[in-house]
N, C-alpha and C positions, 0 to 999 in steps of 0.2 A: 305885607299881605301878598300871598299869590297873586292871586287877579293880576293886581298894578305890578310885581312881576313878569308873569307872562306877556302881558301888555307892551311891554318895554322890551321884548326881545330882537335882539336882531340876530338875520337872517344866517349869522357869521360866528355868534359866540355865543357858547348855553348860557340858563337862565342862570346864573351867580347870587340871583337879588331874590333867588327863590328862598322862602320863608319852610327850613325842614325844622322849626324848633317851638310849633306849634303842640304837639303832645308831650304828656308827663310819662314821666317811668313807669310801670306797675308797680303797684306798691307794695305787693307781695313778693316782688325780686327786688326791692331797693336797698336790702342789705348783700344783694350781690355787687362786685365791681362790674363798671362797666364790659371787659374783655368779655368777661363770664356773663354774664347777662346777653351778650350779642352773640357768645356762642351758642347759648340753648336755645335761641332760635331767632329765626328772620321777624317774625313777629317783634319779640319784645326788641330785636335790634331796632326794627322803624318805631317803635316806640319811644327811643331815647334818642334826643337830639343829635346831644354828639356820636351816639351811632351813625345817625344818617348823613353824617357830616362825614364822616370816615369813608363810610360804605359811596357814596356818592366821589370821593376823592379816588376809591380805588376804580369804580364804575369809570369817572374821567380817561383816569390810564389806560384803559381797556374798549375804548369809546362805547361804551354801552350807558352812558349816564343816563339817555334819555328814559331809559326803564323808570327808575326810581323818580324820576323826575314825573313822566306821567303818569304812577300809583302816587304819589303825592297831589298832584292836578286833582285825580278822581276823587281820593279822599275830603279834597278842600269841596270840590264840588256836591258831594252827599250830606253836605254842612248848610247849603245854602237855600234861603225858605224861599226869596222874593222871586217872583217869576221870570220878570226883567234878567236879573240879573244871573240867575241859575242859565236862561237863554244867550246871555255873551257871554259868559263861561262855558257855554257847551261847545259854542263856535269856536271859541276861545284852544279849546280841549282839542277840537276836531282841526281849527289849522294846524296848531304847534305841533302834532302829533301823530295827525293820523289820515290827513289828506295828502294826498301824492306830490304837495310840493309843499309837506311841512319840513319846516327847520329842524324839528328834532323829532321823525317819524322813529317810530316803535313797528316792532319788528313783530307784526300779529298774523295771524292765521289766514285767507285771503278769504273765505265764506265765512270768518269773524269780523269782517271790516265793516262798518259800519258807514249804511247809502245816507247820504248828506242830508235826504228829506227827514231824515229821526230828528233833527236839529231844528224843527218846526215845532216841535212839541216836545220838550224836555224833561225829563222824570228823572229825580236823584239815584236811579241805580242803572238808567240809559247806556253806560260805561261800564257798567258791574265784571260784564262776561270778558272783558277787553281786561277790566284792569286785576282780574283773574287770572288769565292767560299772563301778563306781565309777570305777576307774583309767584307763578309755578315756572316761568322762564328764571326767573332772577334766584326762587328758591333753592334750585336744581342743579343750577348751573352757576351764576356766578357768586352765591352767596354761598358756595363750598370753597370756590375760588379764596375770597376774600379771608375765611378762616385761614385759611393756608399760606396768605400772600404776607410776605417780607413786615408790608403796612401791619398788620396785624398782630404779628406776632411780634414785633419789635413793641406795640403798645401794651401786648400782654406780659411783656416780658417786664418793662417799666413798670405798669399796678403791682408784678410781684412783688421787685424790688424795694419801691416803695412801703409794704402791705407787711413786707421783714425787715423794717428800719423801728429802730423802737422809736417810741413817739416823745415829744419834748417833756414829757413831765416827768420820764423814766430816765429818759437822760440825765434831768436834772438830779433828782435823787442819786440816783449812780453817784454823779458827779458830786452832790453833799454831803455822801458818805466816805469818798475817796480825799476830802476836803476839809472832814472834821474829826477823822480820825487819826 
């Protein structure tokens, strides 16, 4: 889970043990391949695990992980009913993130930053504008990147290849008729 990842971060290395394999694919793009699916858009990209898995590995190389990493925080956090616990995850959100000596600060607007005392009273969309700003940063910018980047296309290139292999049952036939005639 989030949470108990964030939790465990130290000050030195991203969060690894962060949980991006929480949501399901659309199910109206599930007869797409993945490449293709993360190409029509940043959306259905964070949608699909191994998207975010990708996208998150090219973010790495590019040290901008923490992006993806805190629009995932927010999303976990718009999830959570109990009071308690919505409140150490908001802290939680505001160390890792977005206080002047977090470990993996995101790179927001300076009259978008959010004054500590909002962390007194926490409301599931308290992060909305912030993890807004992420997503038009990450849309615009590095998720054209990422279309483009070597990663990418070397995995698009693999679903082709794959996608024009005939499949084992064609073969087999192929193969019974080349065998019994």
């Amino acid at each position: 889970m989030f949470t108990r990842a964030v939790s465990r971060l130290s000050r030195k290395r991203p969060p690894s043990e962060i949980n991006d394999s929480d949501s399901k694919p659309s199910s109206s793009h599930q007869s797409l391949n993945g490449t293709t699916r993360w190409a029509t858009s940043l959306e259905l990209l964070l949608e699909d695990p191994e998207g975010v898995k990708r996208f998150r590995e090219f973010l790495k190389k590019e040290f901008s992980e923490e992006n993806v990493l805190f629009w995932l925080a927010c999303e976990e956090f718009k999830k959570i009913k109990d009071e308690k616990k919505m409140q150490a995850k908001a802290n939680e959100i505001y160390m890792t993130f977005l206080s002047s000596k977090a470990s993996f600060q995101v790179n927001v607007e300076g009259q978008s930053r959010l004054d500590e005392s909002i962390l007194e009273k926490p409301h599931p969309l308290m992060f909305q504008r912030l993890q807004d700003q992420i997503f038009s940063l990450m849309k615009y910018d590095s998720y054209s990147r990422f279309l483009k980047s070597e990663v990418f296309l070397k995995l698009k290139q693999t679903e082709e290849q794959e996608e024009n292999l005939p499949d084992a049952q064609t073969v087999a036939k192929r193969a019974s008729r080349i065998y019994n005639t």
